[in-house]
MIFIMI-678284 format. One record per residue (C-alpha): residue number from 1; residue in three letters; x, y, z. Coordinates in nm, 4 decimals, decimal comma. Layout:
residues N
<r><k>NUM</k><r>Ala</r><x>X</x><y>Y</y><z>Z</z></r>
...
END
This chain:
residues 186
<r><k>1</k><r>Unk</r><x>-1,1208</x><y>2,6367</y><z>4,1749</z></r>
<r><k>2</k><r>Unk</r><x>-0,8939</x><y>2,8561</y><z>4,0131</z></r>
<r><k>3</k><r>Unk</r><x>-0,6554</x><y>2,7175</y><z>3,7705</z></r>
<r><k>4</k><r>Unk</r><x>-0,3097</x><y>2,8937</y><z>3,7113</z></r>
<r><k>5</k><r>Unk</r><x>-0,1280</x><y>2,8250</y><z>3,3711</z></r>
<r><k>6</k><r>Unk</r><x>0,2047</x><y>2,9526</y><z>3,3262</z></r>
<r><k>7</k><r>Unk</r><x>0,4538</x><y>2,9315</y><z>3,0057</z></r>
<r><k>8</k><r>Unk</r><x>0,7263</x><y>2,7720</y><z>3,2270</z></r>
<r><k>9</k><r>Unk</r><x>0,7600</x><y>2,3959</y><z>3,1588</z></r>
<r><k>10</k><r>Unk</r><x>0,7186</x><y>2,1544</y><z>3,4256</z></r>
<r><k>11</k><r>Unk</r><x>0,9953</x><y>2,0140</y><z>3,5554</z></r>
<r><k>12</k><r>Unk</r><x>1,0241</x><y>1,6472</y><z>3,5291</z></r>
<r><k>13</k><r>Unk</r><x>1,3168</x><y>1,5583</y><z>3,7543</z></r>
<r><k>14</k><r>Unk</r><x>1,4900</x><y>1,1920</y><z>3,6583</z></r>
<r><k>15</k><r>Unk</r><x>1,3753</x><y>1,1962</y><z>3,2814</z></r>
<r><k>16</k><r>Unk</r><x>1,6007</x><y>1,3455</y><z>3,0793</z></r>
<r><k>17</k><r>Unk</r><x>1,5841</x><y>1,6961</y><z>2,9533</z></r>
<r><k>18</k><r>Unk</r><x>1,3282</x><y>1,9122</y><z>3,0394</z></r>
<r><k>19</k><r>Unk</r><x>1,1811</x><y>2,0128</y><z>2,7147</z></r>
<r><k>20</k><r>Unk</r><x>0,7976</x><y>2,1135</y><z>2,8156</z></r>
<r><k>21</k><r>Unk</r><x>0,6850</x><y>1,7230</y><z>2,6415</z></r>
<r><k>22</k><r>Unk</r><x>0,8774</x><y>1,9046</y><z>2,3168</z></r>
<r><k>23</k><r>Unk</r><x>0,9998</x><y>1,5862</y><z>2,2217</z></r>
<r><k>24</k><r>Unk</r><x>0,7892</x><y>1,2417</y><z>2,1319</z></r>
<r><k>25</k><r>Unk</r><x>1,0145</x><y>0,9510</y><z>2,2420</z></r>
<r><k>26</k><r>Unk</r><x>1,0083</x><y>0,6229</y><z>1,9977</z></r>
<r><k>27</k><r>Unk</r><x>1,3269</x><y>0,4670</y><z>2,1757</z></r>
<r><k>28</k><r>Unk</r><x>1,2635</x><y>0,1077</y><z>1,9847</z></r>
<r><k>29</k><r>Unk</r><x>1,2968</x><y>0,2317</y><z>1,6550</z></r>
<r><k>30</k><r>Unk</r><x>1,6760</x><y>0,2856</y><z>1,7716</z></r>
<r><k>31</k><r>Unk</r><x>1,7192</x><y>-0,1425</y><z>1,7523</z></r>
<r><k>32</k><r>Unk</r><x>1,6240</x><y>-0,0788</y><z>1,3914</z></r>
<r><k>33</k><r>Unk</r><x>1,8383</x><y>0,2258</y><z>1,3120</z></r>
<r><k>34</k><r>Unk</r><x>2,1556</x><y>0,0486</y><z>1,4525</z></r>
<r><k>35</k><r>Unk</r><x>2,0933</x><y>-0,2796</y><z>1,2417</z></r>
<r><k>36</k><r>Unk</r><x>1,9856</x><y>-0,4817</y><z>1,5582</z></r>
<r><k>37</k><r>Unk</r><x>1,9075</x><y>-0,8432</y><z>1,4149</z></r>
<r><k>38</k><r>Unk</r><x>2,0249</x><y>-0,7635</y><z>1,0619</z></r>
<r><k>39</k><r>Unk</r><x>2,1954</x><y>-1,0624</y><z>0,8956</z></r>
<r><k>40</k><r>Unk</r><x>2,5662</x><y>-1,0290</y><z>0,8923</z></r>
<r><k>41</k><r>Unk</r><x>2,5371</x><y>-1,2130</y><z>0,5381</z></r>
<r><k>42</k><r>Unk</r><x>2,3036</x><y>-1,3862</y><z>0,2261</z></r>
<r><k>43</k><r>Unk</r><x>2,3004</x><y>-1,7083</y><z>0,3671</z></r>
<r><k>44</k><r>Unk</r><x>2,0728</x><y>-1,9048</y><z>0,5574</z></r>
<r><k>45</k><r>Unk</r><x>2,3135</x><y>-1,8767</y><z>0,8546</z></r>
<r><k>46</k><r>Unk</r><x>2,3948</x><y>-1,5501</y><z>0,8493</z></r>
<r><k>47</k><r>Unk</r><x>2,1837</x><y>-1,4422</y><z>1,0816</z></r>
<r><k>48</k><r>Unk</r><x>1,8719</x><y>-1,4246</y><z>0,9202</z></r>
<r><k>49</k><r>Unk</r><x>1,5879</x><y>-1,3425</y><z>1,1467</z></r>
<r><k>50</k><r>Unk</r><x>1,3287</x><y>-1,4696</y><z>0,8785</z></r>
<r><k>51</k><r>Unk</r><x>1,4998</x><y>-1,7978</y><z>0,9201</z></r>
<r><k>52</k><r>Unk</r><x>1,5267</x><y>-1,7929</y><z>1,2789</z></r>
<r><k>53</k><r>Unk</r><x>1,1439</x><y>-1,6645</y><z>1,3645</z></r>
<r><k>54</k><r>Unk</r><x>0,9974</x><y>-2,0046</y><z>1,2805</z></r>
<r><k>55</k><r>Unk</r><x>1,1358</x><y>-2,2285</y><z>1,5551</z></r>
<r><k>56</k><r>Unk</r><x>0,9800</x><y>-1,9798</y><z>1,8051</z></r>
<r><k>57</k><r>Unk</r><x>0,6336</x><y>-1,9536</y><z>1,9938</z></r>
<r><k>58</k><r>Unk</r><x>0,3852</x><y>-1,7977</y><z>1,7731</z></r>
<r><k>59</k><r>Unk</r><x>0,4088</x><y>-1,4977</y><z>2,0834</z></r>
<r><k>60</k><r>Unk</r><x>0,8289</x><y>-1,5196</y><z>2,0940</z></r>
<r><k>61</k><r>Unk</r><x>0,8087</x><y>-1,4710</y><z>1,6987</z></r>
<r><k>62</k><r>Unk</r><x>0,5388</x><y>-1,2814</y><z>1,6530</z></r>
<r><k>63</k><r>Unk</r><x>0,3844</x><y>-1,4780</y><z>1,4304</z></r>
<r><k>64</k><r>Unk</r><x>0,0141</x><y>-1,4519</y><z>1,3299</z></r>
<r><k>65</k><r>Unk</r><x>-0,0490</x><y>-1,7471</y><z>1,0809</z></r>
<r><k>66</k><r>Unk</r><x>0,1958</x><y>-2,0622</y><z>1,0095</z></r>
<r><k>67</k><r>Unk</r><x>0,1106</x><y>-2,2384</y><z>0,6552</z></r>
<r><k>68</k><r>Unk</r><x>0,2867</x><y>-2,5052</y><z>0,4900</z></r>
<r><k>69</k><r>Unk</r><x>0,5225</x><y>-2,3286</y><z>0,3109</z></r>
<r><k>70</k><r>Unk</r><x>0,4815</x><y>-1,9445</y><z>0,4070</z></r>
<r><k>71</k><r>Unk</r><x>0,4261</x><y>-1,7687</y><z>0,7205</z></r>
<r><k>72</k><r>Unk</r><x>0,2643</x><y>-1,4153</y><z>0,8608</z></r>
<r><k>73</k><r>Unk</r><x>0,4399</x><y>-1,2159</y><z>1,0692</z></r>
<r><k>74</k><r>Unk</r><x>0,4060</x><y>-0,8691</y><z>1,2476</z></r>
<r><k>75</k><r>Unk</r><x>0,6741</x><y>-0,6332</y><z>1,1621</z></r>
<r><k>76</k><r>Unk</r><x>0,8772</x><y>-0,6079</y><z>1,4187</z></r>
<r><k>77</k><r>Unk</r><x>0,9207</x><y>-0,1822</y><z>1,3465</z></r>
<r><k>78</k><r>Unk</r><x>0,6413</x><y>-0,1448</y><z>1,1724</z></r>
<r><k>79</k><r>Unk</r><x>0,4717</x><y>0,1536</y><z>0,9410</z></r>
<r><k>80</k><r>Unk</r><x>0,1279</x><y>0,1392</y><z>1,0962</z></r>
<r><k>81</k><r>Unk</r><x>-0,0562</x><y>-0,0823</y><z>1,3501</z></r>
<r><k>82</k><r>Unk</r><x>-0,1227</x><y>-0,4293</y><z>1,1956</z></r>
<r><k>83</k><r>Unk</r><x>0,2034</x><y>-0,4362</y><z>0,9293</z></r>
<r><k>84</k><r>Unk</r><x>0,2330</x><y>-0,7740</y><z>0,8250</z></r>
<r><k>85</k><r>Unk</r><x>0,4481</x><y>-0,9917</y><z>0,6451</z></r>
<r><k>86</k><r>Unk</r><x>0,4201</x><y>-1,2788</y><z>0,4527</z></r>
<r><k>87</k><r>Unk</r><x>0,7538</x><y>-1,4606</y><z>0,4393</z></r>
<r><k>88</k><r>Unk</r><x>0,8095</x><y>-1,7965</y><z>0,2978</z></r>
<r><k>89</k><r>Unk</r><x>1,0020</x><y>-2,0735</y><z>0,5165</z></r>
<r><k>90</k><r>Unk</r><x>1,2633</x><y>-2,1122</y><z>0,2462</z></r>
<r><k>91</k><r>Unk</r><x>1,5812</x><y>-1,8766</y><z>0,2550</z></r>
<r><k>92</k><r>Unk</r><x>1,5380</x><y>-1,7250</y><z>-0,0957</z></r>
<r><k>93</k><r>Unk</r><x>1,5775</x><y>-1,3618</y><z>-0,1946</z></r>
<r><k>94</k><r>Unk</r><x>1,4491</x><y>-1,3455</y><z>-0,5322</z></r>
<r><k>95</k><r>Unk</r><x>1,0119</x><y>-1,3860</y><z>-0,6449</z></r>
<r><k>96</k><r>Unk</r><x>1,0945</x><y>-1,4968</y><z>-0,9240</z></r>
<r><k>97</k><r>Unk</r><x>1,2288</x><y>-1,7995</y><z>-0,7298</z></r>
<r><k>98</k><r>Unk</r><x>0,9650</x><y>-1,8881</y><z>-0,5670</z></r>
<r><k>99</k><r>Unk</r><x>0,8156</x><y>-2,2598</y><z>-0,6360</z></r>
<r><k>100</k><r>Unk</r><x>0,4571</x><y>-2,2062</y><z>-0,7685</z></r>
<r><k>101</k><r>Unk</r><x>0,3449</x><y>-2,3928</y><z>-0,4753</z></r>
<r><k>102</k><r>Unk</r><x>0,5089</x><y>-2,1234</y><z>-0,2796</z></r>
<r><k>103</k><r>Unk</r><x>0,3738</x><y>-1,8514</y><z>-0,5105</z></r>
<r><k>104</k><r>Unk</r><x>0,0252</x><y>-2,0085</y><z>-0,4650</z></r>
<r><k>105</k><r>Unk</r><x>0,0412</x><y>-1,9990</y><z>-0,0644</z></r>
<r><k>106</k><r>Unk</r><x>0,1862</x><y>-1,6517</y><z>-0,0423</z></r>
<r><k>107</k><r>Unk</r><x>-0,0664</x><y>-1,5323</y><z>-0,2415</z></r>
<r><k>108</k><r>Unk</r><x>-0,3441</x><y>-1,6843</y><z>0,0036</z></r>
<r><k>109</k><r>Unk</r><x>-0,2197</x><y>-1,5809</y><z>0,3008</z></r>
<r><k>110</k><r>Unk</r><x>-0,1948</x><y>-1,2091</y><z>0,1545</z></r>
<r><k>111</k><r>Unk</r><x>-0,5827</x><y>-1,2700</y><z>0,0953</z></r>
<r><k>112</k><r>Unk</r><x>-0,6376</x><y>-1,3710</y><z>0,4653</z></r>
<r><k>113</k><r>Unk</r><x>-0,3982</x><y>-1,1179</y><z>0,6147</z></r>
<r><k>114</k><r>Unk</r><x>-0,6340</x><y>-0,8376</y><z>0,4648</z></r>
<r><k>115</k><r>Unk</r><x>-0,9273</x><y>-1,0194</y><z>0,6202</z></r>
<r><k>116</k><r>Unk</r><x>-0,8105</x><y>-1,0350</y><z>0,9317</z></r>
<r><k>117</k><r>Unk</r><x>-0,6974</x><y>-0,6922</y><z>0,9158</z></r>
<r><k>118</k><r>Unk</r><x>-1,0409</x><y>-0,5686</y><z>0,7945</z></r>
<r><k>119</k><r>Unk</r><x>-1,2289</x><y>-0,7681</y><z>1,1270</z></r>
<r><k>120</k><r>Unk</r><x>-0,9756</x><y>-0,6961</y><z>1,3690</z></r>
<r><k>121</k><r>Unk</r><x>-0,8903</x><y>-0,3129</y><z>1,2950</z></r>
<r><k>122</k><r>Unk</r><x>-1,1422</x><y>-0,2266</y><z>1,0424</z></r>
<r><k>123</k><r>Unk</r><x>-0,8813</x><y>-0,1214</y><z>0,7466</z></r>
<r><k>124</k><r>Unk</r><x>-0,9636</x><y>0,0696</y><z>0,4692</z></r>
<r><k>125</k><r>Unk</r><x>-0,7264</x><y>-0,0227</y><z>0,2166</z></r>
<r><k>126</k><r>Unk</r><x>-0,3562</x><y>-0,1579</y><z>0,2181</z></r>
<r><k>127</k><r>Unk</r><x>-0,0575</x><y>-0,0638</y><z>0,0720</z></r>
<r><k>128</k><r>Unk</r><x>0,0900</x><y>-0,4269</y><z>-0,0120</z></r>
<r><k>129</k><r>Unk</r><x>0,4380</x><y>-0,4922</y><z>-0,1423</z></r>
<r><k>130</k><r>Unk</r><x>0,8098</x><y>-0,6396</y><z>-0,1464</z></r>
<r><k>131</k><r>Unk</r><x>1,1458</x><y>-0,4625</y><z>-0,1965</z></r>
<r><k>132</k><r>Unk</r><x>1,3663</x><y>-0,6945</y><z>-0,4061</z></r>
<r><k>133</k><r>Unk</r><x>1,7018</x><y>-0,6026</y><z>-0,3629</z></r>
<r><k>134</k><r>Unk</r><x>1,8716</x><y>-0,3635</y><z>-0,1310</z></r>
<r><k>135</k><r>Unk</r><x>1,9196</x><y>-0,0419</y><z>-0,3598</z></r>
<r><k>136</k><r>Unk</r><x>1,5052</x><y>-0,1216</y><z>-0,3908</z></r>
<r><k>137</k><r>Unk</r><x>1,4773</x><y>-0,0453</y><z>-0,0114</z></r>
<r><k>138</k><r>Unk</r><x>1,4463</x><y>-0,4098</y><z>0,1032</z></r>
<r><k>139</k><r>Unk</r><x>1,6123</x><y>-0,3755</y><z>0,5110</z></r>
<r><k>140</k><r>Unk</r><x>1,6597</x><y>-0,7644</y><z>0,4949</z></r>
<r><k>141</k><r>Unk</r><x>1,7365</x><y>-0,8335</y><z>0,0990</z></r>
<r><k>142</k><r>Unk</r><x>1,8759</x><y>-1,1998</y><z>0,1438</z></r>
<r><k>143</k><r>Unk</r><x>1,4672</x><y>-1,3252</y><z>0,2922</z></r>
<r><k>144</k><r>Unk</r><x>1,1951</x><y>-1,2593</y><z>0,0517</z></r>
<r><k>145</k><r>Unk</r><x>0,9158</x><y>-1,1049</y><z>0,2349</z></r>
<r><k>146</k><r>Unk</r><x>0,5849</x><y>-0,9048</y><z>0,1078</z></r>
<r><k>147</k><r>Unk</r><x>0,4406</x><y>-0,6444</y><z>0,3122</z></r>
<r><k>148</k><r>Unk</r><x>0,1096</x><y>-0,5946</y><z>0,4128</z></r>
<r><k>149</k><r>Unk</r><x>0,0562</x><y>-0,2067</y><z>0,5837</z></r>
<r><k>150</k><r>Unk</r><x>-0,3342</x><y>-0,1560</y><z>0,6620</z></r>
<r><k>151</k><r>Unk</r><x>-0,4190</x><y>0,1958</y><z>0,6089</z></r>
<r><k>152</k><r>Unk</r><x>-0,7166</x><y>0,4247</y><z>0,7330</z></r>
<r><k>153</k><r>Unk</r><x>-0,9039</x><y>0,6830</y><z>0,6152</z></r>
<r><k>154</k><r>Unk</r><x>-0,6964</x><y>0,9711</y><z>0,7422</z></r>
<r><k>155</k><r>Unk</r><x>-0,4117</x><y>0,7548</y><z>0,8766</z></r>
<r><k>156</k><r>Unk</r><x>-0,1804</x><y>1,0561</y><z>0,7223</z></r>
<r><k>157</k><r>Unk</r><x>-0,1392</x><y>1,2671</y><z>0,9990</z></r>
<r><k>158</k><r>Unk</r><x>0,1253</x><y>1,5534</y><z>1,1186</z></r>
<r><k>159</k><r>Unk</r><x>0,3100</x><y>1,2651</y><z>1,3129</z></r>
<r><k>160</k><r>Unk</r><x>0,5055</x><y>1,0624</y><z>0,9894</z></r>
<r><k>161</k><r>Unk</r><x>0,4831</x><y>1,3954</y><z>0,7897</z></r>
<r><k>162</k><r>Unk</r><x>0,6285</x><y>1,6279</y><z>1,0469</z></r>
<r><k>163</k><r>Unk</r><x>0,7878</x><y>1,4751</y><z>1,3046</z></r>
<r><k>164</k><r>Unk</r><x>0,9338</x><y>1,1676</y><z>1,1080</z></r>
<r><k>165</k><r>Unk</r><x>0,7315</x><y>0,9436</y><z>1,3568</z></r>
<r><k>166</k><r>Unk</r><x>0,4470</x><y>0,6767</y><z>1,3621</z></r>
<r><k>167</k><r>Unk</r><x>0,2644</x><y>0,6554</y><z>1,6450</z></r>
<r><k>168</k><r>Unk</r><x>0,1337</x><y>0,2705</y><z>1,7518</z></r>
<r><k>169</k><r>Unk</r><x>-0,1386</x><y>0,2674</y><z>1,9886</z></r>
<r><k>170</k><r>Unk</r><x>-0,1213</x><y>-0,1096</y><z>2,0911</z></r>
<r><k>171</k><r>Unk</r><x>0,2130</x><y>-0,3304</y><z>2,1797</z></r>
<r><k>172</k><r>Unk</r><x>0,2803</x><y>-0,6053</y><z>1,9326</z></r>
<r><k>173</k><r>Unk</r><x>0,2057</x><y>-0,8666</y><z>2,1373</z></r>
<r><k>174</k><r>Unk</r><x>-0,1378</x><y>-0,7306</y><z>2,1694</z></r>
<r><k>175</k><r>Unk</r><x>-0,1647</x><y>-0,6902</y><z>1,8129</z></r>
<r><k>176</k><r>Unk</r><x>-0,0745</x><y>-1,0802</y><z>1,6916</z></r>
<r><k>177</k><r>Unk</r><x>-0,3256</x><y>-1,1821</y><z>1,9504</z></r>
<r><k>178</k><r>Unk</r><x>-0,5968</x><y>-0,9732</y><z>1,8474</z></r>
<r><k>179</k><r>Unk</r><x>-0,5131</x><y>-1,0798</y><z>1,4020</z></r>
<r><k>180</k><r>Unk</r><x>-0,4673</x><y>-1,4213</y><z>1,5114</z></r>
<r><k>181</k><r>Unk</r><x>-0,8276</x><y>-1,4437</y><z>1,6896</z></r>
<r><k>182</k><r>Unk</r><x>-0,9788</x><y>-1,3061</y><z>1,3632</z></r>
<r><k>183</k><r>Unk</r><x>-0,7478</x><y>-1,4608</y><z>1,1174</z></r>
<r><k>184</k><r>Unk</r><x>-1,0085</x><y>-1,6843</y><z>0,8580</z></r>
<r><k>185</k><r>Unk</r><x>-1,0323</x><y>-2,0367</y><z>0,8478</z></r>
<r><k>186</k><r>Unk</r><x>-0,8754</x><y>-2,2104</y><z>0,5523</z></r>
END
């Protein structure tokens, strides 16, 4: 069988622009770009999504771990595979804040997120974090929240460098499952 390859690009009739698969498509990151579930104010009732995730299913809400006074959460537009949060139940901004109690549990769950994420994706290190304040970076400044990005050996590719992109090779649904399942016991 002879094959024939040609420089003309394929036509793909019905998906946009023909562009010889020139162009990697990451249409959810657009919700994030345009401020989709960003808090229309500080408060409590503002809109706060960090406020709102609790009273749904673990699946709805993407939540991986519920403790008594924090909670972990995928990242809904994540950095890598596996970004976590740790968010406490209490609308607060502010670490220094936090109850010691609080403090204590976030703490914890930090140390089982990176657990989990070492049995259930075999991470080699994490970057872990929280922006305070939004000239810090922090996308939803009004709800305290720590990031947890798992990182790999290599994980710095021509994708986030080049193209401005991160490529996710399982849907998030998948992904709370999967941490949940190997998520320590207390």
């Amino acid at each position: 069988m002879l094959l024939c390859m040609t420089s003309e690009p394929e036509q793909q009739l019905g998906v946009g622009t023909q562009d010889a698969f020139q162009r990697l498509w990451t249409p959810h990151r657009m919700a994030y770009i345009q401020g989709e579930n960003k808090p229309t104010g500080p408060g409590a009732d503002d809109g706060c999504p960090f406020c709102s995730i609790p009273a749904k299913s673990d699946e709805d809400g993407l939540v991986v771990r519920r403790g008594r006074l924090v909670y972990a959460v995928l990242n809904l537009y994540p950095y890598t595979g596996g970004h976590l949060m740790v968010v406490p139940y209490r609308h607060v901004a502010d670490y220094t804040d936090l109850t010691e109690p609080e403090t204590a549990e976030l703490a914890a769950l930090t140390k089982q997120a990176m657990t989990a994420l070492r049995a259930a994706s075999g991470a080699h290190g994490f970057n872990i974090g929280m922006n305070q304040g939004t000239v810090a970076g922090a996308g939803i400044a009004a709800h305290l929240h720590q990031h947890i990005v798992p990182r790999w050996g290599g994980d710095t590719n021509f994708m986030p460098v080049v193209g401005h992109t991160k490529v996710l090779p399982q849907l998030l649904g998948d992904t709370r499952k999967m941490l949940a399942e190997a998520w320590p016991s207390e």
